[in-house]
N, C-alpha and C positions, 0 to 999 in steps of 0.2 A: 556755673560758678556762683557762690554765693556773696551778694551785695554786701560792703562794708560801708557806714556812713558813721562820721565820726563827730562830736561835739566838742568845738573848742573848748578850752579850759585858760585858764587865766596865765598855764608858764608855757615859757618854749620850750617845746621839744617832749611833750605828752599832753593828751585833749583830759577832757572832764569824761566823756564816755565815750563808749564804740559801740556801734550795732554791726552784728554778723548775723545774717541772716534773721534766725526769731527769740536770738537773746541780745541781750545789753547787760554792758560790765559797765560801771560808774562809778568815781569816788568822788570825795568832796570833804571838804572842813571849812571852818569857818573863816571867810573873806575882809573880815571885819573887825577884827581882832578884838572882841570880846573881851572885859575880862574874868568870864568865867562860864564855868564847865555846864551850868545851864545856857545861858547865854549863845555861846556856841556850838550845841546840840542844836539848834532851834534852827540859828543859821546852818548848818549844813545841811539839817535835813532839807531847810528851803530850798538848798542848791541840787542838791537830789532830784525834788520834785521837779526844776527849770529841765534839769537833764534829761531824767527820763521822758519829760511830756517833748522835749525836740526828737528825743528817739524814737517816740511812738508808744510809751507806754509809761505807766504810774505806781504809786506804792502800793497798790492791790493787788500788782502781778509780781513782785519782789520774791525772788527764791531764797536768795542765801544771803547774808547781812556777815560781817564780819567790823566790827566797832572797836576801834587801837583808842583807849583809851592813856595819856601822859601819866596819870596821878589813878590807883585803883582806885583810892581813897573818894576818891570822887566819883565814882561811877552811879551812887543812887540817884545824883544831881541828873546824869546824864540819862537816868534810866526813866524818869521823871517828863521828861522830853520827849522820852522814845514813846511811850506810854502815851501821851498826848496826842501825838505826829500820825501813832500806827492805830488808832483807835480800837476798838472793843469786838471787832467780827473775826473770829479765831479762821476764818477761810483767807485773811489776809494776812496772817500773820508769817513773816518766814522762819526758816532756819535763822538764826543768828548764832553768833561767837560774840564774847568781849574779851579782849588780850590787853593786856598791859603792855606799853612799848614808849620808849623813848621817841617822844617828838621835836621836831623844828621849831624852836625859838619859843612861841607863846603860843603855839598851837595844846588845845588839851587834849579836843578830839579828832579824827580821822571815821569816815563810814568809807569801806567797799562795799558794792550790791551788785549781783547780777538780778538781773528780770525777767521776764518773758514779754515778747512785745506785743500790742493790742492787736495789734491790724496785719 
């Protein structure tokens, strides 16, 4: 049977990530409410990085990205970040999406990520 370990997240009733066996699903947005579309990139990605490093693995094993961004109009802001965050080695680079989608209150952005896990 394959091990599930799961990482709390900040609401009831769904964690920040789940590992099944040698992937990890993750999401995350910013905790801090920001008030803007870079700002909040930054923070999630940090929250990313906390999750995946309890799961066992990091942004250099990141498969698929999918990025709900509130405002498109804002998306360079947010691309700006990602670019920072994922640095320059194209073997770490994932698939991504960016969607445009209706968010919660003052939230801009949202990241999903699966991964592979290190160990």
């Amino acid at each position: 049977m394959i091990e599930i370990t799961r990482a709390r997240g900040k609401y009831k009733g769904r964690n920040a990530g789940t590992r099944a066996g040698d992937m990890i699903w993750a999401v995350a947005t910013d905790q801090s409410d920001a008030p803007d579309m870079y700002s909040q990139t930054k923070a999630a990605l940090a929250e990313i990085d906390r999750v995946l490093a309890e799961l066992g693995s990091d942004r250099t094993r990141l498969v698929n990205v999918t990025v709900y961004v509130a405002k498109i109009q804002l998306k360079d802001e947010m691309e700006k970040a990602w670019l920072e965050w994922i640095g320059d080695d194209p073997q770490h680079w994932p698939q991504r999406a960016c969607v445009e989608a209706p968010l919660y209150k003052y939230t801009l952005v949202e990241f999903v990520v699966i991964a592979a896990a290190k160990d």
